[in-house]
N, C-alpha and C positions, 0 to 999 in steps of 0.2 A: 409429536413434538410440541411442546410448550409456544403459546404464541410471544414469547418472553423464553428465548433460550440462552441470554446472557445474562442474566441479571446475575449478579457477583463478578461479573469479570471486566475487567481495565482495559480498554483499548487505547494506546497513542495513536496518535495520526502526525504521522511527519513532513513540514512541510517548509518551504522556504517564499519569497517571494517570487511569484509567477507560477502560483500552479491553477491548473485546471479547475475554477469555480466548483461548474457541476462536478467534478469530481472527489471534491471533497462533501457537497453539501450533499449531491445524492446520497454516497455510502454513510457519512454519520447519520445523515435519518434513519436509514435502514436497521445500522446499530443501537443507536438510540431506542425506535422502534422496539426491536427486541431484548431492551433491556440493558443492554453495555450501558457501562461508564466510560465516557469518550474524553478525552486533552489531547489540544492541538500545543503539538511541540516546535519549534523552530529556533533559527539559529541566532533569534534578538529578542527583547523582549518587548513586549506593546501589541502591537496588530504586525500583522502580516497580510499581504496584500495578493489578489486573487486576479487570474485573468481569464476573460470572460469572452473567447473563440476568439476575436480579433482586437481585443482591445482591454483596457485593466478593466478590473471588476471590482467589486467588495473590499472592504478592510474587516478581517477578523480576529477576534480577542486570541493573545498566545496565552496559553496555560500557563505553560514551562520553560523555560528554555534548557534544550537537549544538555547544555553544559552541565546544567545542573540535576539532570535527570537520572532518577536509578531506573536502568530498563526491567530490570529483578522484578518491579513493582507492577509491571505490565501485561496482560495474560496473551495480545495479542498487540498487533503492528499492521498499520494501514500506510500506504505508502501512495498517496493522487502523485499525476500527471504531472503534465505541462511542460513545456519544453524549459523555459527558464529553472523553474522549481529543483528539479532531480540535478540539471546541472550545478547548479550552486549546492546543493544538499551534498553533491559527491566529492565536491573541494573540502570539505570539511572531515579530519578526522575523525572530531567527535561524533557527529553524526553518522560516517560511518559507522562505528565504535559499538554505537548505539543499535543499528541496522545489523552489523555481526552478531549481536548478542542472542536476537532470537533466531537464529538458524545454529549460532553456538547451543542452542538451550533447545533447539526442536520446539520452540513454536511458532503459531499460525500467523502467515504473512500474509497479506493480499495489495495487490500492485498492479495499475492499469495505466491505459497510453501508456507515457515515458516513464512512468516510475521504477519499473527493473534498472536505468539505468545504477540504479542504486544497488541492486541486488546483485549485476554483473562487476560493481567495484571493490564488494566485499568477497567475491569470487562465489558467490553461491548458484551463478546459475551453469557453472557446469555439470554435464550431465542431467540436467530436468527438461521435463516437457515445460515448454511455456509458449506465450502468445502475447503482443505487444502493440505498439502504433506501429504500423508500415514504416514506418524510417527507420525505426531502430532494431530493424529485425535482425537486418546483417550483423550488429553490434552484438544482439543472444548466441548469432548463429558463430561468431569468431568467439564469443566467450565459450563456449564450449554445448552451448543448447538444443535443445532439438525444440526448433520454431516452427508454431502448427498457425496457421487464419482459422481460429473460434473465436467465440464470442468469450468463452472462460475455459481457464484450461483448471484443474486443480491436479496437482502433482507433491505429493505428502502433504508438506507443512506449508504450501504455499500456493495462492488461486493470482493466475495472471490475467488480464482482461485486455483485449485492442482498444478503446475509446469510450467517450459518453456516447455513444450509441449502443452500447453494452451493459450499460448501467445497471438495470433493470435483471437481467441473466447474472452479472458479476454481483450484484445485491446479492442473491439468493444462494451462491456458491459461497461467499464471504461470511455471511451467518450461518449457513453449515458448517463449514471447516473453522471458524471461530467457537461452536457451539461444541462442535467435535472435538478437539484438539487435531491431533495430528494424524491425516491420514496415510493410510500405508504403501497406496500404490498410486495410478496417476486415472483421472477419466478427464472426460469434457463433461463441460456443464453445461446444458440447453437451457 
């Protein structure tokens, strides 16, 4: 494999105010790293603002704002954490809207800690294997999930990860299945 297995391909990263720091900065390195074109999307325009394990963290530049976003444009979808972030991201139609589009279209998702919240409001996590923060496992397990404790699950078009203590394991399964498009069955990712 190419140490650059994305180069041509668009990644959004969807995000709202209060999501997990490292969780955005580790995987867009990763992506970056190997080549993606990375835009952090949100639901205002200016900065959007990061929380940093117990307390705010960073302001970072918005791309785009989702409203005005064609997801068509996107070859993949990153969805960080955080407890604030995913809940305010899932009040929002559009942003949902956005979040349906690539499970309408079968492409590659990837989503750690709280970020499925998003994926359970577009109704895509029933029937997949996935893996999340310990709080919201019950939340996969009533949407219809089958919720495993990995470090990364990948299950078709979509790599779930438990926390920034995963990073690292959920990097390496998120540029695969980014690099890949879509895979066909489900494994763990060590």
């Amino acid at each position: 494999m190419s140490d650059k297995p994305l180069v041509g391909k668009k990644v959004a990263i969807l995000v709202a105010d209060g999501f997990e720091q490292v969780e955005l900065t580790g995987p867009r390195e990763a992506l970056d790293a190997a080549g993606a074109d990375t835009s952090i999307l949100s639901l205002k325009p200016g900065n959007v603002r990061a929380w940093k394990f117990v307390d705010w963290g960073e302001e970072f530049p918005v791309d785009m704002i989702v409203e005005s976003a064609d997801p068509a444009a996107f070859d993949a979808l990153l969805l960080p954490g955080g407890v604030i972030n995913p809940d305010a991201l899932r009040m929002s139609q559009t942003a949902m809207g956005f979040v349906r589009h690539f499970f309408d279209a079968n492409k590659p998702v990837a989503s750690i800690c709280h970020g499925p919240w998003s994926i359970i409001e577009v109704g895509a996590a029933h029937g997949r294997r996935m893996t999340s923060w310990p709080s919201i496992r019950t939340d996969l397990h009533n949407a219809g999930a089958e919720v495993v404790d990995e470090a990364a699950v990948v299950d078709r078009n979509m790599v779930t990860s438990r926390g920034p203590q995963d990073i690292p394991v959920f990097n390496r399964a998120m540029v695969s299945l980014f690099a890949n498009g879509t895979n066909t069955g489900r494994q763990s990712a060590a």
